[in-house]
DRENTISE-228342 format. One record per residue: x, y, z of N, C-alpha, C, CB in turn. Coordinates in Angstrom, 1 decimal, always signed. Glycine has a CB too. Layout:
BEGIN
(r (X Y Z) (X Y Z) (X Y Z) (X Y Z)) ...
***
This chain:
BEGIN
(r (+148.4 +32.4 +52.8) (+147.6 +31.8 +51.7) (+147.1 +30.5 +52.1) (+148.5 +31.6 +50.4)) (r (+146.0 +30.4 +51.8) (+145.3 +28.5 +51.8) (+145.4 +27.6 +50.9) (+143.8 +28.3 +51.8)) (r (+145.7 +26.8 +51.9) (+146.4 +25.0 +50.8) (+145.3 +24.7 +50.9) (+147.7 +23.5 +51.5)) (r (+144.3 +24.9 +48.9) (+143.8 +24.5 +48.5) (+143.7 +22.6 +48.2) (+143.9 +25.3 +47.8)) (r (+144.6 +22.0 +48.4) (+144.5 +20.7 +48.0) (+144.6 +20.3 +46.6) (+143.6 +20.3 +48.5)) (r (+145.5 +21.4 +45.6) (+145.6 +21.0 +44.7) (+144.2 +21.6 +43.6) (+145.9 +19.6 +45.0)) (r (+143.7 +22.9 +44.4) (+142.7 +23.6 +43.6) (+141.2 +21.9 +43.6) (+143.6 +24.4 +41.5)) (r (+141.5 +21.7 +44.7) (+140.5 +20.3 +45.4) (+141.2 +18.8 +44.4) (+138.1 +20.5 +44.9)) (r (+141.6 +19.0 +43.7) (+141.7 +17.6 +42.9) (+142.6 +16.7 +44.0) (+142.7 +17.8 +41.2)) (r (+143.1 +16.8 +45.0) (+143.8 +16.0 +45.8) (+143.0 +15.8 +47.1) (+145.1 +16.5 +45.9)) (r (+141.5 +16.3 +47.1) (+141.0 +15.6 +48.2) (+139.6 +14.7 +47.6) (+140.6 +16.7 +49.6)) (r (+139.6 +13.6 +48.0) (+139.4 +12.2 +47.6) (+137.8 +12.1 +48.2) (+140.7 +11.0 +48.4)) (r (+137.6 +12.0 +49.1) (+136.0 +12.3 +49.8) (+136.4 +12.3 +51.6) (+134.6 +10.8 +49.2)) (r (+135.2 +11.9 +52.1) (+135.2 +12.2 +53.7) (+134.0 +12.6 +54.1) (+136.2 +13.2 +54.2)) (r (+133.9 +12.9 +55.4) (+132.8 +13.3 +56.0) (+133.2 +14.5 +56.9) (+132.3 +12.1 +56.7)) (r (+131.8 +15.2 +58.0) (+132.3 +16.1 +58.7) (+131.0 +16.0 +59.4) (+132.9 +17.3 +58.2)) (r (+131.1 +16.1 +61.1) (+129.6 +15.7 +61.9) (+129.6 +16.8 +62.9) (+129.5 +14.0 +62.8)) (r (+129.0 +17.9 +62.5) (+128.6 +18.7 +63.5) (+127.1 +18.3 +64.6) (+128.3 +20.2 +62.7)) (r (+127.0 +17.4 +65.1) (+126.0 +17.0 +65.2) (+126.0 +17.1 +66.8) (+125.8 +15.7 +64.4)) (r (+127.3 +17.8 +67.8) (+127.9 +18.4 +68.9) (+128.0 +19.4 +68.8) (+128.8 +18.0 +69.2)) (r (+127.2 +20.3 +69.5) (+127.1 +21.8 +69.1) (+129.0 +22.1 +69.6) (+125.5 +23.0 +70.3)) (r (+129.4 +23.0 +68.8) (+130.6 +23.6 +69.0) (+131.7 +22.5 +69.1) (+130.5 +24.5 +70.3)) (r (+131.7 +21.5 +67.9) (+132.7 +20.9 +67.3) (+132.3 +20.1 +66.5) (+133.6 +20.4 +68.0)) (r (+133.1 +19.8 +65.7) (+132.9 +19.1 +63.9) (+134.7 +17.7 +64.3) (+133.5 +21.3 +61.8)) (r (+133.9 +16.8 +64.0) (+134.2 +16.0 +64.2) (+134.4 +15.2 +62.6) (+133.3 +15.7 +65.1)) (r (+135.6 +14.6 +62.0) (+135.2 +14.2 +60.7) (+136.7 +13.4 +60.2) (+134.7 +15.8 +59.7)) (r (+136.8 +13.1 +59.0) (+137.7 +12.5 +58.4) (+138.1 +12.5 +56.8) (+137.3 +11.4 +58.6)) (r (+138.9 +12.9 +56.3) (+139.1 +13.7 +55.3) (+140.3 +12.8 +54.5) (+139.4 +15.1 +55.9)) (r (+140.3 +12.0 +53.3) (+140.9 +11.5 +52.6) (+141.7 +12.0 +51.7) (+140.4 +10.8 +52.3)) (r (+143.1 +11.9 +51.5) (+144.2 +13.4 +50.7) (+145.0 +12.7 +49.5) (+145.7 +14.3 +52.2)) (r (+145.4 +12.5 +48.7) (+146.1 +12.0 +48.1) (+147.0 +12.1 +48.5) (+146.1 +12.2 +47.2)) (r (+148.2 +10.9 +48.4) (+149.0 +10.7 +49.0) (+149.3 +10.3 +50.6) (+149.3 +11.4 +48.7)) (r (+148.4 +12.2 +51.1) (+148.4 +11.1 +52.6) (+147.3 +10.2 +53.5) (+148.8 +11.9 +53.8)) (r (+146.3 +10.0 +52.6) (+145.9 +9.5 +53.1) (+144.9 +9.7 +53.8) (+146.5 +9.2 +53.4)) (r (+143.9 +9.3 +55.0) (+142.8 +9.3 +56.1) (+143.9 +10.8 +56.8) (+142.5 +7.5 +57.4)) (r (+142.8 +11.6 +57.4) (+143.3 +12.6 +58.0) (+142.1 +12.8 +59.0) (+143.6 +13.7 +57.0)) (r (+142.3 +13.0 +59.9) (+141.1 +12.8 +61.0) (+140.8 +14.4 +61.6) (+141.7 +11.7 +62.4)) (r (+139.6 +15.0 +62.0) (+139.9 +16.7 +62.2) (+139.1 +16.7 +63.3) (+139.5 +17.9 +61.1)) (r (+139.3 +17.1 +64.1) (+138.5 +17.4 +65.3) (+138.9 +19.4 +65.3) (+139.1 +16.3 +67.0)) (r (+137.7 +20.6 +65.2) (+137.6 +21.5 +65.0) (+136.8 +22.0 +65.7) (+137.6 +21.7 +64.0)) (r (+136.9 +22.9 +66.6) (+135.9 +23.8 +67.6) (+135.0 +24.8 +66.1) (+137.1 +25.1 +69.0)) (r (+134.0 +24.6 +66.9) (+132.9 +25.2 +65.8) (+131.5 +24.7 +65.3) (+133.5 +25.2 +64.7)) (r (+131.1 +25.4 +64.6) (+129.7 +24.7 +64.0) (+129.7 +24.9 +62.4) (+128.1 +25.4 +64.8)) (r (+128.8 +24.3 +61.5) (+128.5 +24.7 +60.6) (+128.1 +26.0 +60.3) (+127.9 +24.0 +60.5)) (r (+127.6 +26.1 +59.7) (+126.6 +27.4 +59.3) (+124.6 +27.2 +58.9) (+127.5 +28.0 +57.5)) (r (+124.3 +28.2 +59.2) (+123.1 +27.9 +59.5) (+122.9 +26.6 +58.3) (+122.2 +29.3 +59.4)) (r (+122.6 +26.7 +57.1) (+122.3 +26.1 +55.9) (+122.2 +24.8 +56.4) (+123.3 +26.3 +54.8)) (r (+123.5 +24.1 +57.5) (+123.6 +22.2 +57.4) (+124.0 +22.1 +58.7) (+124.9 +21.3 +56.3)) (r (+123.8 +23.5 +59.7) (+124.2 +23.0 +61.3) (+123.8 +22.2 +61.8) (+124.0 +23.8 +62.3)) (r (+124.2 +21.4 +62.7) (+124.1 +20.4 +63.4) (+123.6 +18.9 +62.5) (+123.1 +20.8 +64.4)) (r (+124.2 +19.0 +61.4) (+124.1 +17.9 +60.1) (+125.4 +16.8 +60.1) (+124.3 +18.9 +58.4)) (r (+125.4 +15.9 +59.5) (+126.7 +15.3 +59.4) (+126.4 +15.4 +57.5) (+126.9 +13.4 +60.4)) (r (+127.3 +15.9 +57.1) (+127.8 +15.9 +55.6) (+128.7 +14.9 +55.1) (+128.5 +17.1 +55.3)) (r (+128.8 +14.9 +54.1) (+129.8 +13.5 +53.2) (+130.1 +13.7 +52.0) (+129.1 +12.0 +53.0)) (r (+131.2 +14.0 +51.5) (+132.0 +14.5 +50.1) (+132.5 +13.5 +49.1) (+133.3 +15.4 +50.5)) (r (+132.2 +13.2 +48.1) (+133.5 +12.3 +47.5) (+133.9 +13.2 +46.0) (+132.8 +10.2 +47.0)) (r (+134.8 +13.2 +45.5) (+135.1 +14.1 +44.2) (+135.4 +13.7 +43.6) (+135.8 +15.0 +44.1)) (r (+134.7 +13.4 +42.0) (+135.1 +12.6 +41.1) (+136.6 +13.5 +40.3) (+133.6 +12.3 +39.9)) (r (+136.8 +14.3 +40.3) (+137.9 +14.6 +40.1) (+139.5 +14.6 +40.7) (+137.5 +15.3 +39.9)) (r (+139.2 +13.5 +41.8) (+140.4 +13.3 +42.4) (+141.5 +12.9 +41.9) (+140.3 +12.6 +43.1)) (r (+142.9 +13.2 +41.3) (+143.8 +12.8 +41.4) (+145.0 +12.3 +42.4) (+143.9 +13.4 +40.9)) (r (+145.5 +11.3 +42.4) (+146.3 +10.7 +43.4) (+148.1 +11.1 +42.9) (+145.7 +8.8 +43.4)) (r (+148.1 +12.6 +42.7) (+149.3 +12.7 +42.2) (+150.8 +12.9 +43.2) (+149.1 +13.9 +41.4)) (r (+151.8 +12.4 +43.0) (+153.2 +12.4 +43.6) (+153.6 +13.9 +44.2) (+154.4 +12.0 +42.3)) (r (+153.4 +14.9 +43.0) (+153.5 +16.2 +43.7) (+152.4 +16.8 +45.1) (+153.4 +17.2 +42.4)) (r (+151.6 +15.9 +45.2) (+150.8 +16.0 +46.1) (+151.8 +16.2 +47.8) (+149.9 +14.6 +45.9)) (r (+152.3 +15.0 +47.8) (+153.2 +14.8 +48.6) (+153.9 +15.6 +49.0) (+153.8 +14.0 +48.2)) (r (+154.5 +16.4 +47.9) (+155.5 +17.8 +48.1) (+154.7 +19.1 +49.0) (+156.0 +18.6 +46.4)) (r (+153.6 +18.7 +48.3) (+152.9 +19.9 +48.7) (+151.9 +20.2 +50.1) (+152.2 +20.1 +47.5)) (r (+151.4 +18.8 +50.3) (+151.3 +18.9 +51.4) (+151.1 +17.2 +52.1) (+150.2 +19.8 +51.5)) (r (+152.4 +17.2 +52.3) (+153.3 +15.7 +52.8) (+153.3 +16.1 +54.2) (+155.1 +15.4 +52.2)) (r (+153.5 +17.3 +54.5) (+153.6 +17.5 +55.9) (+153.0 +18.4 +57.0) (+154.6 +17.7 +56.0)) (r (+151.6 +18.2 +56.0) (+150.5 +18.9 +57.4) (+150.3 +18.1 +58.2) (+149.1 +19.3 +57.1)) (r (+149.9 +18.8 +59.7) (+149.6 +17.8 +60.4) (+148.4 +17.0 +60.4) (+149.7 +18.0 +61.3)) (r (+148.8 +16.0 +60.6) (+147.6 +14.6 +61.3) (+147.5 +13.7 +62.7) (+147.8 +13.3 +60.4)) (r (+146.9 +14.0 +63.2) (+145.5 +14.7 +62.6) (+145.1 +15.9 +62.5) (+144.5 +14.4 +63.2)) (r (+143.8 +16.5 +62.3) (+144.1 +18.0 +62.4) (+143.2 +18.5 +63.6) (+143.9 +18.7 +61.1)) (r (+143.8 +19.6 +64.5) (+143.1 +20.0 +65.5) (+143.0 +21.5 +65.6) (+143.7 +19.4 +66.6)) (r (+142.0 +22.3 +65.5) (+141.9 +23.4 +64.9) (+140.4 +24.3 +65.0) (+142.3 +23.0 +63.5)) (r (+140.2 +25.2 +64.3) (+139.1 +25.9 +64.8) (+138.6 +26.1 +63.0) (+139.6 +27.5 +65.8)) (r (+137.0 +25.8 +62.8) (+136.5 +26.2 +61.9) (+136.3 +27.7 +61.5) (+135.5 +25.7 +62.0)) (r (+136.6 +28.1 +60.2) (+136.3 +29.5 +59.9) (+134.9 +29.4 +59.0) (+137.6 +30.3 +59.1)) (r (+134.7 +28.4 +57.8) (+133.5 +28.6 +57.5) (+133.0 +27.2 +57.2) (+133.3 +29.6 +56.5)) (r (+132.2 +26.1 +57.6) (+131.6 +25.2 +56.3) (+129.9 +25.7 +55.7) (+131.4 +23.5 +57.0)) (r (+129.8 +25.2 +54.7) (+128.7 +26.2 +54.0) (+128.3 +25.0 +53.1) (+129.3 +27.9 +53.1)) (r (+127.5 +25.3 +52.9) (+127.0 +24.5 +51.4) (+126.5 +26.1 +50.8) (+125.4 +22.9 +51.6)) (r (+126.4 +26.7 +51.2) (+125.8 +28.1 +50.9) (+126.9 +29.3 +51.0) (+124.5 +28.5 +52.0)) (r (+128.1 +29.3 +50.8) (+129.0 +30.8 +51.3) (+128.8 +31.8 +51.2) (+129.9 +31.0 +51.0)) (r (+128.3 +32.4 +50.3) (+128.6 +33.6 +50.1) (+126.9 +33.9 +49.2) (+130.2 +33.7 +49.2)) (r (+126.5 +35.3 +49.4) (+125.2 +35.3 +48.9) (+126.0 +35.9 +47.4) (+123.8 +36.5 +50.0)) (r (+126.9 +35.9 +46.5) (+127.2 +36.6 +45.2) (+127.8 +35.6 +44.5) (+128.0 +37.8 +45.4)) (r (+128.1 +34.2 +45.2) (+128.4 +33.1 +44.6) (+127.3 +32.0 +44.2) (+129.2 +32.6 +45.5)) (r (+127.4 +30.8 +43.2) (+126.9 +30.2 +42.9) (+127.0 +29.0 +44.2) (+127.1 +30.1 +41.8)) (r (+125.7 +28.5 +45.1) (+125.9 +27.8 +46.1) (+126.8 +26.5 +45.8) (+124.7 +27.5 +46.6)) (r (+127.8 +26.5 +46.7) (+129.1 +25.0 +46.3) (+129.1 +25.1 +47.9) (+131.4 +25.3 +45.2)) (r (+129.4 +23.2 +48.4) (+130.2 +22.9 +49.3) (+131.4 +23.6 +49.5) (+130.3 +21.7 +49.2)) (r (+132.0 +24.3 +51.2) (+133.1 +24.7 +51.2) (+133.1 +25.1 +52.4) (+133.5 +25.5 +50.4)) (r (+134.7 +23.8 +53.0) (+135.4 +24.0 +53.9) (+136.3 +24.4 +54.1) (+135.5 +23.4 +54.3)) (r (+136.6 +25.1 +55.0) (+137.8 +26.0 +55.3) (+138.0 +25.9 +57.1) (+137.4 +27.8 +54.8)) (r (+139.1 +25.7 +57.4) (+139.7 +25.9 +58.7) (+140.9 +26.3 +58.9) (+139.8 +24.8 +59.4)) (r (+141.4 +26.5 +60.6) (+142.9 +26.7 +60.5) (+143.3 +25.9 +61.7) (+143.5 +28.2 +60.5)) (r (+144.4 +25.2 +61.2) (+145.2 +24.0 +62.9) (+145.7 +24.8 +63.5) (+146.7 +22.7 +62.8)) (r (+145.7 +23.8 +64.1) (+146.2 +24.4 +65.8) (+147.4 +25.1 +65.9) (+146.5 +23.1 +66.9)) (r (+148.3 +24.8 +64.7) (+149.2 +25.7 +64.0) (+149.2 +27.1 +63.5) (+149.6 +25.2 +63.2)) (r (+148.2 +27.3 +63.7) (+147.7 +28.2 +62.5) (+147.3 +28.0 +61.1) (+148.4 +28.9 +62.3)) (r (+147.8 +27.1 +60.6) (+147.7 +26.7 +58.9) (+146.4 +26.3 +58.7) (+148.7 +25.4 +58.3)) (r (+146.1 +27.4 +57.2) (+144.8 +27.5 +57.0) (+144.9 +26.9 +56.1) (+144.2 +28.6 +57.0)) (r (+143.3 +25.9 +55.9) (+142.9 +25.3 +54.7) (+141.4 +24.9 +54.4) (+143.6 +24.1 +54.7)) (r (+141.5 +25.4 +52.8) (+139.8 +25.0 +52.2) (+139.6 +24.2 +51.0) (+139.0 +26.4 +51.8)) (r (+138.8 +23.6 +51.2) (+138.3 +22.6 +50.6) (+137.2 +23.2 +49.4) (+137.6 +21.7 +51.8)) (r (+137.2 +23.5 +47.9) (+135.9 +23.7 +47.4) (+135.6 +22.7 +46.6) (+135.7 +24.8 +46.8)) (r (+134.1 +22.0 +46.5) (+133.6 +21.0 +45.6) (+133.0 +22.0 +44.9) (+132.8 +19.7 +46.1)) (r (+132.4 +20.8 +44.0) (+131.1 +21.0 +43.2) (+129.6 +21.2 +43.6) (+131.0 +20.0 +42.4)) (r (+128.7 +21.4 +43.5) (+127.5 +21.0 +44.5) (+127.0 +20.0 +44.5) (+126.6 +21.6 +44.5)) (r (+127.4 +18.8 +43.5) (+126.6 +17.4 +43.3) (+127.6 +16.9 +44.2) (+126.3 +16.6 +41.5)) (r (+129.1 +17.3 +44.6) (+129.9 +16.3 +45.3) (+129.7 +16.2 +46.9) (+131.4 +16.6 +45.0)) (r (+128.6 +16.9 +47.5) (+128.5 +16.8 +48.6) (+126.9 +16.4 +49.2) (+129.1 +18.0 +49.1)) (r (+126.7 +15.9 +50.1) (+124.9 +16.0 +50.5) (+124.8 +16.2 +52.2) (+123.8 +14.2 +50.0)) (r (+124.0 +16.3 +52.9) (+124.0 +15.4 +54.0) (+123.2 +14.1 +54.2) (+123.6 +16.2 +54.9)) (r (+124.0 +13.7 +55.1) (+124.1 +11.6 +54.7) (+122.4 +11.6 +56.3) (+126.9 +10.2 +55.7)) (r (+121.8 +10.7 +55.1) (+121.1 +10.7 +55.5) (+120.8 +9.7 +56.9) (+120.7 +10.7 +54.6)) (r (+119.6 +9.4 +57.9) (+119.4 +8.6 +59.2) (+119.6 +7.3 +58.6) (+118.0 +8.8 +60.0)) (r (+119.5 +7.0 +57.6) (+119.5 +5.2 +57.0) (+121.3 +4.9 +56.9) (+118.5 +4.9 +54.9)) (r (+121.5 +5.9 +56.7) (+123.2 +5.3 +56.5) (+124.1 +6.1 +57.4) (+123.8 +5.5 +54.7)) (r (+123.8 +6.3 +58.7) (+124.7 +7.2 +60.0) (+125.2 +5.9 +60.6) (+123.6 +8.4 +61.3)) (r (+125.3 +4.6 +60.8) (+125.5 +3.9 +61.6) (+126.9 +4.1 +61.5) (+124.9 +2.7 +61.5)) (r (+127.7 +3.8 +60.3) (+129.3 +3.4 +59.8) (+129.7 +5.3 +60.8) (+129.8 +3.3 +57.2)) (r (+129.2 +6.4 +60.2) (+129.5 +7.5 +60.6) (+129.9 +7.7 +61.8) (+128.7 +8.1 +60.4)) (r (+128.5 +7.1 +62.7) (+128.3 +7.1 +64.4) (+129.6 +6.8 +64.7) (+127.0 +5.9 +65.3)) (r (+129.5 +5.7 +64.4) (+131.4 +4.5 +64.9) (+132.6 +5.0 +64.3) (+131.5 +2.6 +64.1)) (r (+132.7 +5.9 +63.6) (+134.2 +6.4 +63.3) (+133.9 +7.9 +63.9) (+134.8 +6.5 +61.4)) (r (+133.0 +9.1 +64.6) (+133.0 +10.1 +64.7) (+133.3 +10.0 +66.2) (+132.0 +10.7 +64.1)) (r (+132.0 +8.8 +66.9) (+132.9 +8.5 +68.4) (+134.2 +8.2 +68.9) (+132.6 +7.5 +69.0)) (r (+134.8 +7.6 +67.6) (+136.2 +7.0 +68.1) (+137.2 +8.4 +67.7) (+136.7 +5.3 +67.0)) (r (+136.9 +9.0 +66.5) (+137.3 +10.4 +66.3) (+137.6 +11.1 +67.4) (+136.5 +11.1 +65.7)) (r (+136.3 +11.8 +68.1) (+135.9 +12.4 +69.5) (+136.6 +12.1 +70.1) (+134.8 +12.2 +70.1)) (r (+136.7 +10.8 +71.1) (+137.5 +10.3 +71.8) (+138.9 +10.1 +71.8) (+137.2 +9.5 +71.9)) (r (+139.3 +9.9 +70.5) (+140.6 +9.8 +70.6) (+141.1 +11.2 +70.4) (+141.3 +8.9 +69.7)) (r (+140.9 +12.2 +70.0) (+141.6 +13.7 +70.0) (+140.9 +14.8 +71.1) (+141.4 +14.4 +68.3)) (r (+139.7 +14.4 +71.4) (+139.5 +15.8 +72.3) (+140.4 +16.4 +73.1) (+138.6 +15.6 +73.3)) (r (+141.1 +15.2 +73.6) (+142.2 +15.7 +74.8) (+143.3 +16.7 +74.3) (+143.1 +14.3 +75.4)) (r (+143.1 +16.7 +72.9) (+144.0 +17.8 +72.0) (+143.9 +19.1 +71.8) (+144.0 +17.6 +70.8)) (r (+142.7 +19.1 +72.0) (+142.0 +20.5 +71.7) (+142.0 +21.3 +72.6) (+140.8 +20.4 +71.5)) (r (+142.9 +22.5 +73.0) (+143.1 +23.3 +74.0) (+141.8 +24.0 +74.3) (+144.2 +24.3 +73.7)) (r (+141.6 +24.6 +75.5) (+140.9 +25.0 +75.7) (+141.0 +26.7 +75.7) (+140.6 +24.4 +76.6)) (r (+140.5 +26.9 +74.4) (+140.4 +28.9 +74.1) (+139.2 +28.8 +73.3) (+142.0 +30.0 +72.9)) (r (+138.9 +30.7 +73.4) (+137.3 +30.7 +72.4) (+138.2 +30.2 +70.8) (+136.1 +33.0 +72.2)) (r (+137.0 +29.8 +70.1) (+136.9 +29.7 +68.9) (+137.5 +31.3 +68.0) (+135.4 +29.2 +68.9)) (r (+138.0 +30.5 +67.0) (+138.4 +32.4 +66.0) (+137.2 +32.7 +65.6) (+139.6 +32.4 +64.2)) (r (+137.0 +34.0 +65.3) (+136.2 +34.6 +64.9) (+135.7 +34.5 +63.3) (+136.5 +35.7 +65.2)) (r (+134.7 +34.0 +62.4) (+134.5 +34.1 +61.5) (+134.9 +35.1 +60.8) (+133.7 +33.8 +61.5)) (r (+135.7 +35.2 +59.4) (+135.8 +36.1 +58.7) (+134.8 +35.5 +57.8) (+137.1 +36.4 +58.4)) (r (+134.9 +37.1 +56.9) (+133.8 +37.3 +55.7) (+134.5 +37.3 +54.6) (+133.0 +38.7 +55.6)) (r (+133.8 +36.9 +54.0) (+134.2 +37.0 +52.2) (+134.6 +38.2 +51.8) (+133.1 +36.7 +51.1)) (r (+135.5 +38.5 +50.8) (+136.1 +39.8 +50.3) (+135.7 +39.5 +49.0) (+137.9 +40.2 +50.5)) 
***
């Protein structure tokens, strides 16, 4: 099963910079724990490839049971993309939605709203540039070297 994040109310906003073919580079804010950093082999999906995106969710709660529930994923996270979309599924209404699995295996997706996400535009990449290099750099060395998982499909 996927640790929704509290059916999303416990992720806060963040970013994600595919803007390196075949890895997503990004930073992900969680209630409770906090900055979570992801370096993920992969790309977007056609819709926002090679985009840098940026989430914030007005419906965030910063709740205690958060903690219980996922207090002890890892951080950072190092892992393989299964889908980001702003578009998923052609039978769905189009929503932002991330999904991956760490290096552990543990899978997780992210769904917003569609007003909670955009891609961030060339006027405001500077702050991005400087946390996605330091991202890059500090975890690549983590990232084993195997192919990427195979995309699954929607059921």
């Amino acid at each position: 099963m996927a640790q929704k994040f509290g059916n999303g109310r416990w992720v806060r906003e963040g970013f994600l910079d595919n803007r390196v073919d075949g890895t997503i580079v990004g930073r992900i804010v969680l209630a409770v724990v906090g900055p979570v950093d992801l370096y993920l082999r992969g790309n977007f999906k056609a819709d926002i490839a090679g985009q840098v995106i940026q989430f914030r969710n007005p419906r965030f709660e910063d709740e205690d049971i958060a903690g219980q529930v996922i207090g002890d994923m890892e951080n950072p996270q190092v892992g393989d993309v299964n889908l980001i979309s702003f578009d998923p599924h052609p039978n769905l209404a189009p929503h932002p939605y991330i999904e991956w699995f760490s290096a552990r295996k543990n899978h997780y997706r992210i769904e917003l709203e569609p007003a909670d996400a955009w891609i961030v535009p060339l006027s405001e990449m500077a702050e991005i540039d400087r946390m996605s290099r330091a991202i890059r750099e500090a975890l690549a060395g983590l990232v084993a070297e195997r192919p990427t998982q195979e995309p699954t499909e929607w059921v």
